[in-house]
KOLMI-83021 format. One record per atom (N, C-alpha, C): x, y, z; residue in three letters. Coordinates in steps of 0.1 Angstrom, whole numbers, padded with zeros to 4 digits, always signed. Layout:
<rs>
XYZALA ...
</rs>
This chain:
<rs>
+0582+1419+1123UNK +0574+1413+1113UNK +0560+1412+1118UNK +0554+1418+1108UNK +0539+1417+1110UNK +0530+1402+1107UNK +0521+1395+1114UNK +0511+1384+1111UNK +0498+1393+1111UNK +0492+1397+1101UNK +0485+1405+1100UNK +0468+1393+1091UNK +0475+1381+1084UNK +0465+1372+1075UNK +0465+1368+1085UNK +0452+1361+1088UNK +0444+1353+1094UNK +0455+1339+1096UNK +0460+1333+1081UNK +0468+1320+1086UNK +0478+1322+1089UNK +0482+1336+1093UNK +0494+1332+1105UNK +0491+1331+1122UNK +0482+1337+1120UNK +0476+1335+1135UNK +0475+1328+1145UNK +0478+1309+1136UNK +0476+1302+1145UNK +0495+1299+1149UNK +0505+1308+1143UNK +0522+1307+1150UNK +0518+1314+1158UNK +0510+1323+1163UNK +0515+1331+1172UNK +0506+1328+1183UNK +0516+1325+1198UNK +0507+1322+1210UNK +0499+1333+1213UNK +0490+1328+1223UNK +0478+1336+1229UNK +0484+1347+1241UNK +0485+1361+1244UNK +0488+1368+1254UNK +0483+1364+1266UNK +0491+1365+1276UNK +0485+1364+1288UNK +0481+1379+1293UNK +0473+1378+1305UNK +0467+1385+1306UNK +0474+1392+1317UNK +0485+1404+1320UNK +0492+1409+1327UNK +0493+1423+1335UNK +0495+1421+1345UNK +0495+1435+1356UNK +0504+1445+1351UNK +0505+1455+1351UNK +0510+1470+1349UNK +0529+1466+1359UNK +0527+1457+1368UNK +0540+1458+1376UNK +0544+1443+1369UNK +0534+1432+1364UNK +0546+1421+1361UNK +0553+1428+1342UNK +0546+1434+1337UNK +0552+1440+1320UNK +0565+1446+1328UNK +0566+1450+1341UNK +0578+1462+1344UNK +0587+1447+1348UNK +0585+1438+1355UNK +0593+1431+1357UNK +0597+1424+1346UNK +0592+1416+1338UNK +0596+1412+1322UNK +0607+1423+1316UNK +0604+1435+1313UNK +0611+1446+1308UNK +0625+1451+1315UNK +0622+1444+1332UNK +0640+1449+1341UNK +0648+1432+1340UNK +0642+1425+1334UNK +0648+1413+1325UNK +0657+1417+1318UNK +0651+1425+1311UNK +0659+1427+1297UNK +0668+1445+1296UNK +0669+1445+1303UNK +0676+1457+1310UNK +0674+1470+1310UNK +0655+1473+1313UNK +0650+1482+1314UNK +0652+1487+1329UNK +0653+1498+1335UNK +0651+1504+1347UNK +0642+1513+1345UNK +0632+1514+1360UNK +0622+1521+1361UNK +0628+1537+1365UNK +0626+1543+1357UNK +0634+1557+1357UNK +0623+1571+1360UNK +0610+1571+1362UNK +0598+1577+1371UNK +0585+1571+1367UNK +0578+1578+1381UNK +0564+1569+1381UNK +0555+1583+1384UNK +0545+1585+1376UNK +0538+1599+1374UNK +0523+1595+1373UNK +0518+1596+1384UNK +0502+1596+1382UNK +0502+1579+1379UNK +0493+1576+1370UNK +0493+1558+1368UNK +0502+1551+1359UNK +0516+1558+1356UNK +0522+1553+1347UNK +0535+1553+1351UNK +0544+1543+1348UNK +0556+1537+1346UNK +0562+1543+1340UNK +0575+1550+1335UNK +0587+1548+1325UNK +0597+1541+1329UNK +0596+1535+1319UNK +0607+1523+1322UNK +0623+1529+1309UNK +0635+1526+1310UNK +0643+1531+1295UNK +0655+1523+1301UNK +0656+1521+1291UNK +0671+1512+1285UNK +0679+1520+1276UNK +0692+1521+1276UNK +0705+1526+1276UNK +0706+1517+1256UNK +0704+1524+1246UNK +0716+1516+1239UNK +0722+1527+1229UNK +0730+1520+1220UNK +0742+1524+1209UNK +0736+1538+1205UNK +0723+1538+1202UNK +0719+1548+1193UNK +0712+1558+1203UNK +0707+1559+1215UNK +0701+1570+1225UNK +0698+1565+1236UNK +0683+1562+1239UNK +0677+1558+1252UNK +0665+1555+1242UNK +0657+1537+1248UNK +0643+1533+1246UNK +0635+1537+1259UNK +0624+1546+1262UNK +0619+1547+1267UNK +0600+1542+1265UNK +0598+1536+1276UNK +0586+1525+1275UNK +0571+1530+1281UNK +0565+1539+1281UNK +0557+1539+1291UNK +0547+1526+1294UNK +0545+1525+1310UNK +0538+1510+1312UNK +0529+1517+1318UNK +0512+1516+1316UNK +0503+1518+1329UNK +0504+1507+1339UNK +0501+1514+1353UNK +0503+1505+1366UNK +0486+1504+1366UNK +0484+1491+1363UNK +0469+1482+1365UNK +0468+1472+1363UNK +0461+1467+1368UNK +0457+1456+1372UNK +0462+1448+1359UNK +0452+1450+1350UNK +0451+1443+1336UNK +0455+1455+1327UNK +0468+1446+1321UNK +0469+1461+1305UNK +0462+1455+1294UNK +0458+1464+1286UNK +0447+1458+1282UNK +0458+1453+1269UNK +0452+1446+1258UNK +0461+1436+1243UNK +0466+1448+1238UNK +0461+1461+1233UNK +0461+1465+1225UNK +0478+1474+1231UNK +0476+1482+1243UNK +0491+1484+1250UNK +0499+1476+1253UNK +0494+1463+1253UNK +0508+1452+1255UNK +0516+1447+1237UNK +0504+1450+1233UNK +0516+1447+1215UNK +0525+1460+1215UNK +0515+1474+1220UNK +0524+1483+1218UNK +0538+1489+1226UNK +0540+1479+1235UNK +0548+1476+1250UNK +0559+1470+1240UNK +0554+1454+1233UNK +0562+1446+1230UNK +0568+1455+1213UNK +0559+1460+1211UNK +0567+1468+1194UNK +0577+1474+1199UNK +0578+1488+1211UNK +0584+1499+1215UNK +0596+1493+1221UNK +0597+1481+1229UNK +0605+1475+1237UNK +0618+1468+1225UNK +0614+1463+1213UNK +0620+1449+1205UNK +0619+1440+1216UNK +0613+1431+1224UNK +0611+1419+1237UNK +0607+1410+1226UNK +0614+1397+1227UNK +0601+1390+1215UNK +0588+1387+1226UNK +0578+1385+1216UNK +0565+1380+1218UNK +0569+1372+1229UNK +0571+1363+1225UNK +0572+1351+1238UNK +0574+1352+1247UNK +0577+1362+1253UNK +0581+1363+1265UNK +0571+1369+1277UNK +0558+1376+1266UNK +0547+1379+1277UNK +0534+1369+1273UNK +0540+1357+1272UNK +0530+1346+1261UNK +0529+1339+1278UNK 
</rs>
């Protein structure tokens, strides 16, 4: 579900601001394994019913908002969990 109007904005917590290796640890929570690491990036993939989710994470310092919504879309993780 999308909060895309302004007055949903205020359900939805604020992101924290997170390293390239804590998104991989959140993600082997939820039963991602890191499956190779290529130049500055992560693949992380989970096993389910229908194929393999495969995640790429950059390894940095700070990811920046815009790859961590698209971390948390790719993933299904709820929000809250990198809140």
């Amino acid at each position: 579900m999308r909060f895309t109007s302004l007055k949903w904005r205020w359900l939805l917590g604020k992101l924290r601001v997170l390293s390239g290796k804590e998104v991989c640890q959140i993600l082997e929570k939820h039963g991602f394994v890191e499956k190779r690491k290529r130049g500055s990036h992560i693949a992380m993939q989970r096993p389910t019913a229908g194929g393999t989710v495969t995640v790429p994470v950059p390894d940095h310092k700070e990811v920046r908002t815009g790859t961590l919504l698209s971390i948390i879309r790719q993933s299904s993780i709820p929000r809250s969990e990198f809140e």
